[in-house]
ZAVEXMI-528759 format. One line per 4 residues: number of its first residue (from 0); their letters; for each residue z, x, y of N, C-alpha, C, O. Coordinates in pm, whole numbers, plus 50000, padded with zeros to 5 digits. Example, Ala and Ser with C-alpha at 12.3 -4.5 7.8 and 13.67 -1.06 7.14 Angstrom:
0> AS> 50780,51319,49431,50780,51230,49550,50780,51320,49670,50846,51424,49668 | 50708,51285,49775,50714,51367,49894,50787,51290,50003,50804,51341,50114;
// end
This chain:
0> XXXX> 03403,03510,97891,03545,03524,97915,03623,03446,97809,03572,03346,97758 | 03771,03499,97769,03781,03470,97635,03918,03369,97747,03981,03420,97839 | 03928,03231,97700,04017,03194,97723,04201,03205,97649,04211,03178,97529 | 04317,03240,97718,04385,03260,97668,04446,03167,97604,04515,03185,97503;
4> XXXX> 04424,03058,97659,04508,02946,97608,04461,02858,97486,04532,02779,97423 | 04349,02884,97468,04291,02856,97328,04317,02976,97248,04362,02952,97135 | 04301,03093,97276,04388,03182,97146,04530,03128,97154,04542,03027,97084 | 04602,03151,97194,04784,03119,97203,04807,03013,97121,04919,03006,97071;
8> XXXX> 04706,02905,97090,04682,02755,97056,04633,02757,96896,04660,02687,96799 | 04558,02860,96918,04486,02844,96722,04557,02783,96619,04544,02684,96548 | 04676,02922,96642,04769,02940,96501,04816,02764,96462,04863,02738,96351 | 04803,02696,96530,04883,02535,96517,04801,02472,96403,04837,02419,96298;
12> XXXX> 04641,02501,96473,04525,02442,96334,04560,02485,96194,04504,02425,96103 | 04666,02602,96159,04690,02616,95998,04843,02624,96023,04907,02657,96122 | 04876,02586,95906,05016,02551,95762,05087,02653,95899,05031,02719,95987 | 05211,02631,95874,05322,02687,95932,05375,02819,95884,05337,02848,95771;
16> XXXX> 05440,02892,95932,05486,03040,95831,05523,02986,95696,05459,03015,95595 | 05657,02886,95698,05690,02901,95591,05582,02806,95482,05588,02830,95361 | 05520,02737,95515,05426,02704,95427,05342,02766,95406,05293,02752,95294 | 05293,02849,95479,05187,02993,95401,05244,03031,95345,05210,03015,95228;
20> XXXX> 05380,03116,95365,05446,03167,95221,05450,03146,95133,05420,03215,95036 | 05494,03028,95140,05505,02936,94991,05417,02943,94912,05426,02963,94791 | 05302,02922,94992,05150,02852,94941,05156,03002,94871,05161,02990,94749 | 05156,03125,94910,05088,03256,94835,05210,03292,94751,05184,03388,94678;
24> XXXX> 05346,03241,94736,05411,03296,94628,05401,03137,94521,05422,03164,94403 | 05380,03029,94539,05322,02965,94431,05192,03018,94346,05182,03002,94225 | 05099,03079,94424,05009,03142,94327,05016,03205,94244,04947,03203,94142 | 05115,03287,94275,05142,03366,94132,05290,03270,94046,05287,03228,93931;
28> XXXX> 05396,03258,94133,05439,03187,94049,05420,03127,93949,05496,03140,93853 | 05278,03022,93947,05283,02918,93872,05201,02985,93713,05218,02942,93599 | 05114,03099,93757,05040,03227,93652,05129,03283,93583,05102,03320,93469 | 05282,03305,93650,05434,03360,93551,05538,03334,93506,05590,03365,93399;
32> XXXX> 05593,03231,93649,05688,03115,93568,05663,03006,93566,05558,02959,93609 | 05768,02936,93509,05803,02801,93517,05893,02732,93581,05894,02620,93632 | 05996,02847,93565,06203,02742,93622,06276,02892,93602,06234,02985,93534 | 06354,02888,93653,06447,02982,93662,06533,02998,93789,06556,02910,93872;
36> XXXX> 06583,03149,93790,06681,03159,93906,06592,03200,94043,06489,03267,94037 | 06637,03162,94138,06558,03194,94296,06676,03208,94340,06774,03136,94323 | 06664,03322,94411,06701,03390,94513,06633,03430,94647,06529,03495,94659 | 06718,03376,94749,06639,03380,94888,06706,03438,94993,06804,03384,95043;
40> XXXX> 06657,03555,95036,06763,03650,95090,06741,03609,95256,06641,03621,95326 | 06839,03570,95279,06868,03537,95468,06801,03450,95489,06708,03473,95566 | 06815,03294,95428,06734,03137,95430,06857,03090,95534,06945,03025,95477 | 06878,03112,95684,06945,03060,95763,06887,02939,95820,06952,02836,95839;
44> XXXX> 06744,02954,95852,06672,02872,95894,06595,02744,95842,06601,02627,95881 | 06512,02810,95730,06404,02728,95668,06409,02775,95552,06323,02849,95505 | 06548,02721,95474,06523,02761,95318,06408,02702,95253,06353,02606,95307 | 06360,02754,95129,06234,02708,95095,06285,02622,94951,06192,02586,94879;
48> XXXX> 06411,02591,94909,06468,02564,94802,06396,02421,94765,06395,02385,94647 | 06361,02373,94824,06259,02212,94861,06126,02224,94826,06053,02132,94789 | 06093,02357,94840,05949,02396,94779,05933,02459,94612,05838,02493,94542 | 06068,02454,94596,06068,02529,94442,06210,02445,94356,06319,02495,94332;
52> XXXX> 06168,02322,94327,06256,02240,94259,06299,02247,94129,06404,02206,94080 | 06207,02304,94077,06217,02377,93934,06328,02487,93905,06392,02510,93803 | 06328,02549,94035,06427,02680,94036,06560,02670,94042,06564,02557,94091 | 06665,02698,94031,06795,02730,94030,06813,02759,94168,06831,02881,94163;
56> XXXX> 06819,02728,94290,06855,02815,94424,06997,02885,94470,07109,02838,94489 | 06952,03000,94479,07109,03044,94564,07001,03145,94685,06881,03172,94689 | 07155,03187,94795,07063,03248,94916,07159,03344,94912,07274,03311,94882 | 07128,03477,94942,07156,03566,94998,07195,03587,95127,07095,03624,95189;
60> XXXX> 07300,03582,95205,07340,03601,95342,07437,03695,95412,07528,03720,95332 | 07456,03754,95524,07568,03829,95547,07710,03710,95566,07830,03730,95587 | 07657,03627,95555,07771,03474,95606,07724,03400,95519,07627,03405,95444 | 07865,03279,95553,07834,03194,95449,07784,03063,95512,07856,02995,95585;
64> XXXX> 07631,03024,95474,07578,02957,95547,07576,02776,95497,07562,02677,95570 | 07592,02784,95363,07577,02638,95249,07710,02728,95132,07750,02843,95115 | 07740,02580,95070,07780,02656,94925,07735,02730,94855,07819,02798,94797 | 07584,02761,94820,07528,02801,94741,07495,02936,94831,07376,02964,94824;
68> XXXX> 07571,03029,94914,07525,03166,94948,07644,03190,94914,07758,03143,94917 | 07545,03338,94855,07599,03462,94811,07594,03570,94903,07487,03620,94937 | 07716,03615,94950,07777,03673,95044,07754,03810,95033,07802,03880,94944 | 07657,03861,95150,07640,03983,95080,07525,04050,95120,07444,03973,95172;
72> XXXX> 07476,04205,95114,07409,04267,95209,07296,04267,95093,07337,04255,94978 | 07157,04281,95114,07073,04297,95017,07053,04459,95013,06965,04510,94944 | 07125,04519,95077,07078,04704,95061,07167,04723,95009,07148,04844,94998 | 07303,04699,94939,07429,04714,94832,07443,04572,94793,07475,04500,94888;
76> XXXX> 07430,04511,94681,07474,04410,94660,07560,04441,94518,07573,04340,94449 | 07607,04534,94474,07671,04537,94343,07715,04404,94289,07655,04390,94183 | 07784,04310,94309,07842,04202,94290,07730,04133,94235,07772,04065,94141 | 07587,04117,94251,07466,04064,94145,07467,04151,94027,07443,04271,94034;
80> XXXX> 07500,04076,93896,07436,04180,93840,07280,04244,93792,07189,04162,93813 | 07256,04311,93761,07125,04334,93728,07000,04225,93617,07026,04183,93504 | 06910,04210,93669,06832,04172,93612,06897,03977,93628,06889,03897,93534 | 06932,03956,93712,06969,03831,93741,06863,03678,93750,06852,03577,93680;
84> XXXX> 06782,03741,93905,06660,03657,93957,06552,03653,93860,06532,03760,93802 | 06462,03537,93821,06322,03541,93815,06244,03496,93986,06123,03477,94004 | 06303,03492,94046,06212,03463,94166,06281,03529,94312,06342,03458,94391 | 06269,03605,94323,06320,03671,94470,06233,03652,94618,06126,03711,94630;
88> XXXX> 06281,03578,94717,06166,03548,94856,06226,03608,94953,06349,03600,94958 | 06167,03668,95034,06232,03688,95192,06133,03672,95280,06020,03708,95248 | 06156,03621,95394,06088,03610,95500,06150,03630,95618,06233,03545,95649 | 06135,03703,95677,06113,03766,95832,06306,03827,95816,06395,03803,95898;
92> XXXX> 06321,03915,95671,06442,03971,95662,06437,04156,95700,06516,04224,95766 | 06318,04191,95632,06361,04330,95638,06275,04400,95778,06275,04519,95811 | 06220,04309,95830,06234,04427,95983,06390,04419,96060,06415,04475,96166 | 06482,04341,95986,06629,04347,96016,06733,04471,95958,06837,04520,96003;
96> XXXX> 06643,04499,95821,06753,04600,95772,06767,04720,95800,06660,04780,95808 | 06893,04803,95825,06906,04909,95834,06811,05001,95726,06745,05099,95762 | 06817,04955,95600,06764,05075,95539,06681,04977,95467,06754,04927,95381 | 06553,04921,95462,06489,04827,95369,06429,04926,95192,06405,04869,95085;
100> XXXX> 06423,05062,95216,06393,05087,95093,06514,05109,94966,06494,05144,94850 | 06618,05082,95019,06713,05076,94945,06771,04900,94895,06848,04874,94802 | 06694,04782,95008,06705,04669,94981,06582,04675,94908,06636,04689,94798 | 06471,04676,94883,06369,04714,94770,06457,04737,94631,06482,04650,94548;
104> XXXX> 06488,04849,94626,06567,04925,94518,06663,04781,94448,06677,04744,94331 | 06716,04724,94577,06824,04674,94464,06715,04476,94437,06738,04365,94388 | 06667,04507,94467,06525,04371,94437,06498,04344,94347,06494,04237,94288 | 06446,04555,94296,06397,04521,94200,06545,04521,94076,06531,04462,93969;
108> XXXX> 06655,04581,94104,06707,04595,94012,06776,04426,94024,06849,04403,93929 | 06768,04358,94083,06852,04227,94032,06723,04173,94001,06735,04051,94011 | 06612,04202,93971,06448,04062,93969,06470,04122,93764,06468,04231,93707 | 06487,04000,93727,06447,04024,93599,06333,04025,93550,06245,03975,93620;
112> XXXX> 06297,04074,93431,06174,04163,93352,06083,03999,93361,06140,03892,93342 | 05950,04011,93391,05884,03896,93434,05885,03825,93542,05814,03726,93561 | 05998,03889,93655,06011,03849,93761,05896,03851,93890,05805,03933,93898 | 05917,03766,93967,05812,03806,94132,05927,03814,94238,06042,03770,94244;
116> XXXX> 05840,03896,94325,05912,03899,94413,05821,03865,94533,05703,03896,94516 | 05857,03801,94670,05764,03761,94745,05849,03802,94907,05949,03745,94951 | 05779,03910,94968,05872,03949,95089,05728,03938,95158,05618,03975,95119 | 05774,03869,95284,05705,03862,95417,05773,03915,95523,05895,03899,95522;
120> XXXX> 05700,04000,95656,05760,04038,95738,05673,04117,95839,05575,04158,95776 | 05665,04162,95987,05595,04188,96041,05524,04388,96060,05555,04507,96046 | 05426,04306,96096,05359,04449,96142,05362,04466,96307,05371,04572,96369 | 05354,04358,96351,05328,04388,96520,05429,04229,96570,05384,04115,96574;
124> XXXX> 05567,04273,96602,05557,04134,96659,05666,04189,96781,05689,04309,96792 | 05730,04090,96871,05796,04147,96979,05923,04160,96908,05945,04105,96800 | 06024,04250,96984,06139,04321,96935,06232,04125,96936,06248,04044,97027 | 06262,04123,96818,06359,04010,96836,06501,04060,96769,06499,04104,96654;
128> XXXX> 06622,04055,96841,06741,04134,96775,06830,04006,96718,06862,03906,96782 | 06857,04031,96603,06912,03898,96544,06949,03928,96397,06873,03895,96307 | 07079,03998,96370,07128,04104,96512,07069,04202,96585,07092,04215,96705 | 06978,04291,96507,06962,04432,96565,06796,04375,96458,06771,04298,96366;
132> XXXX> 06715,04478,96552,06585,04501,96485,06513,04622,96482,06453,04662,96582 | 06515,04686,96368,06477,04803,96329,06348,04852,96315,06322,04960,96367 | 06223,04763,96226,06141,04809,96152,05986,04736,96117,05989,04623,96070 | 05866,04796,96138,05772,04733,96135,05735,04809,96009,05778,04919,95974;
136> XXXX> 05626,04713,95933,05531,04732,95850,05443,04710,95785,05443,04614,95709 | 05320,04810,95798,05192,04800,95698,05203,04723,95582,05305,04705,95515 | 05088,04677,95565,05088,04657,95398,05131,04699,95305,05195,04640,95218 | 05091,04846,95317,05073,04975,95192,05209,05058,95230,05247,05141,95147;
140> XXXX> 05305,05039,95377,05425,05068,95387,05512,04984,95331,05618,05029,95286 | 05485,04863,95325,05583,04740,95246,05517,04785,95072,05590,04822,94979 | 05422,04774,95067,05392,04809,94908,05499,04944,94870,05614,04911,94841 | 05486,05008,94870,05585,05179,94863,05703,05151,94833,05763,05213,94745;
144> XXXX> 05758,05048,94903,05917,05039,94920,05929,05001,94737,06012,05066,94674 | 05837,04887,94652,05834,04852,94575,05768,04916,94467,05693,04856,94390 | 05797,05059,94458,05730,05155,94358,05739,05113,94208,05648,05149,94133 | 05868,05019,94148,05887,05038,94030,05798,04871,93979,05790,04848,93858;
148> XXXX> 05742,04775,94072,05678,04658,94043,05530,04661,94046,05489,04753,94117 | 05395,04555,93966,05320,04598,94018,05300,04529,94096,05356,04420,94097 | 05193,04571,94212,05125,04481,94347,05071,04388,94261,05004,04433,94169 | 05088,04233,94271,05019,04156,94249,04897,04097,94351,04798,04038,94310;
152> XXXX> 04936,04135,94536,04911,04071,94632,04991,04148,94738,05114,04139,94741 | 04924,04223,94826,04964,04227,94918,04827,04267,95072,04724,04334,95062 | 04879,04200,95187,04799,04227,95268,04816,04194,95394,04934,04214,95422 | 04742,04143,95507,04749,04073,95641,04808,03944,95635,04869,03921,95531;
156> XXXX> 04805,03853,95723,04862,03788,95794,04794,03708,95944,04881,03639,95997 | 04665,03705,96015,04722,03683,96146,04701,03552,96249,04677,03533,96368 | 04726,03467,96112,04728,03324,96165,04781,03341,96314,04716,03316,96416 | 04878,03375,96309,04996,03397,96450,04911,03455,96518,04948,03429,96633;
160> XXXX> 04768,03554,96530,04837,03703,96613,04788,03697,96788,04778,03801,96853 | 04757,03549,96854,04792,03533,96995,04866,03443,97057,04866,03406,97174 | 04942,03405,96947,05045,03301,96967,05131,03371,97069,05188,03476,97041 | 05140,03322,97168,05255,03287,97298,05407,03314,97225,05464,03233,97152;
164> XXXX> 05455,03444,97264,05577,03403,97153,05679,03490,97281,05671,03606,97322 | 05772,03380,97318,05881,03351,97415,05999,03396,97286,06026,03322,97191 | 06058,03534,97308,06224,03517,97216,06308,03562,97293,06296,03649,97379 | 06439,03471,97246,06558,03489,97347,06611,03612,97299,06631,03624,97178;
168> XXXX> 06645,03733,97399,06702,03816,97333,06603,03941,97360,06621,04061,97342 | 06475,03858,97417,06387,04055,97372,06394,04068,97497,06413,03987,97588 | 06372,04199,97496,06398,04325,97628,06300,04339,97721,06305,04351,97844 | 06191,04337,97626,06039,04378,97735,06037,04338,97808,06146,04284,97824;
172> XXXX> 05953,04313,97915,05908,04265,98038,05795,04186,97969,05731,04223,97870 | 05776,04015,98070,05644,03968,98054,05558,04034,98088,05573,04105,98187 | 05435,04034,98015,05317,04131,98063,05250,04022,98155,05313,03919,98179 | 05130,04041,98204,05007,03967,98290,04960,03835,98188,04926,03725,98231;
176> XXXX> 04966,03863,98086,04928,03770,97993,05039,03656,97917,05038,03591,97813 | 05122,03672,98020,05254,03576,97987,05378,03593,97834,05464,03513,97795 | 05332,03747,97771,05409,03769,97682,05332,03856,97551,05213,03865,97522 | 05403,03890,97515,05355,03962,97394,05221,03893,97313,05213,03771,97316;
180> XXXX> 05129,03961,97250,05023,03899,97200,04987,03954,97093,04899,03904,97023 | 05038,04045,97069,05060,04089,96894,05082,04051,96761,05079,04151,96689 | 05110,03911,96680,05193,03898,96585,05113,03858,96503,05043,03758,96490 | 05134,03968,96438,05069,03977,96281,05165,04006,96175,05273,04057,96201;
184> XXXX> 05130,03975,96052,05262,03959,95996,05212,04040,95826,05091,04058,95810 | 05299,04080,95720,05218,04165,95573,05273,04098,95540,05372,04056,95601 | 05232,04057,95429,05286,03981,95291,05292,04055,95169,05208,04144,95158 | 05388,04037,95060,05336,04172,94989,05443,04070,94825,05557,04025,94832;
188> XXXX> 05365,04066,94721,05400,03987,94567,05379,04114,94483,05278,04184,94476 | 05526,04131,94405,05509,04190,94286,05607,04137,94207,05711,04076,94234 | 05538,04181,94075,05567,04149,93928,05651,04249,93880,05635,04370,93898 | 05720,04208,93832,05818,04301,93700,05751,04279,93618,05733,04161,93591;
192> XXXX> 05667,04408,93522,05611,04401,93441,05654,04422,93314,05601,04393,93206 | 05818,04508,93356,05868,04538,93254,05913,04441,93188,05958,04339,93240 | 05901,04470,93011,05957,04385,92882,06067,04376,92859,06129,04482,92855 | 06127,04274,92840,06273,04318,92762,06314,04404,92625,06432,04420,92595;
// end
């Protein structure tokens, strides 16, 4: 008999979300850049600007959360101009967006030539609306969105995936097992390969 409360418990023995992130967009980072501009689209919570001191930080937000956000939807952002970022991150943004392959689109068009880009986000997790929540995805469905970069890295996730996860706001019903037990999460790094 598999106890539940030692699965629900695992995920604690490793690094936190945002320190796994980190940890897998420093890998390539440190193979492409050095310093430059970072951009971090919807850092309301746990900006990572502390993990990348080298970088220039600004955040991407629908609000203005610090001085340093830029006001503004990542699926139209005209007001960036192109080829801006060497370092673009998101985490747990585009199962929020209305249309994420058009926030792709404009990713790649503000990630300048040598750029990474590092988006995390789920495959299975409970509906959390904050505001509204749209969208799950695969690996190879998050890879797609990013047709014009190459995959440097993309894949699973499931440090989390019997973590006990209580959110204010979701709809479901507790199940027998005291809540959703799903959360697995894709990670997915690409390169602008293009030259100037």
């Amino acid at each position: 008999m598999v106890d539940l409360k030692v699965l629900e418990e695992q995920h604690k023995a490793y690094p936190g979300r945002t320190q796994r992130c980190v940890k897998l967009a420093k890998k390539y980072v440190r193979k492409h850049l050095r310093d430059g501009q970072l951009l971090e689209i919807g850092a309301q919570h746990k900006p990572v600007a502390k993990y990348f001191p080298e970088f220039e930080y600004k955040k991407l937000d629908i609000r203005e959360v610090s001085s340093n956000t830029i006001i503004g939807d990542i699926i139209n952002c005209p007001h960036i101009p192109n080829n801006t970022f060497d370092l673009v991150f998101s985490v747990d943004v585009f199962e929020h967006l209305t249309k994420p392959w058009k926030a792709a689109d404009e990713i790649c068009r503000i990630l300048k030539p040598g750029g990474i880009v590092f988006i995390s986000t789920v495959f299975s997790w409970r509906y959390h609306p904050s505001p509204i929540d749209y969208w799950r995805f695969s690996p190879y469905g998050l890879e797609s969105l990013f047709e014009g970069l190459e995959t440097l890295e993309v894949g699973w996730d499931y440090t989390e995936r019997r973590r006990k996860s209580k959110i204010e706001g979701a709809i479901e019903p507790i199940d027998e097992l005291g809540g959703w037990r799903e959360n697995v999460r894709v990670n997915y790094v690409g390169y602008n390969s293009i030259r100037p």
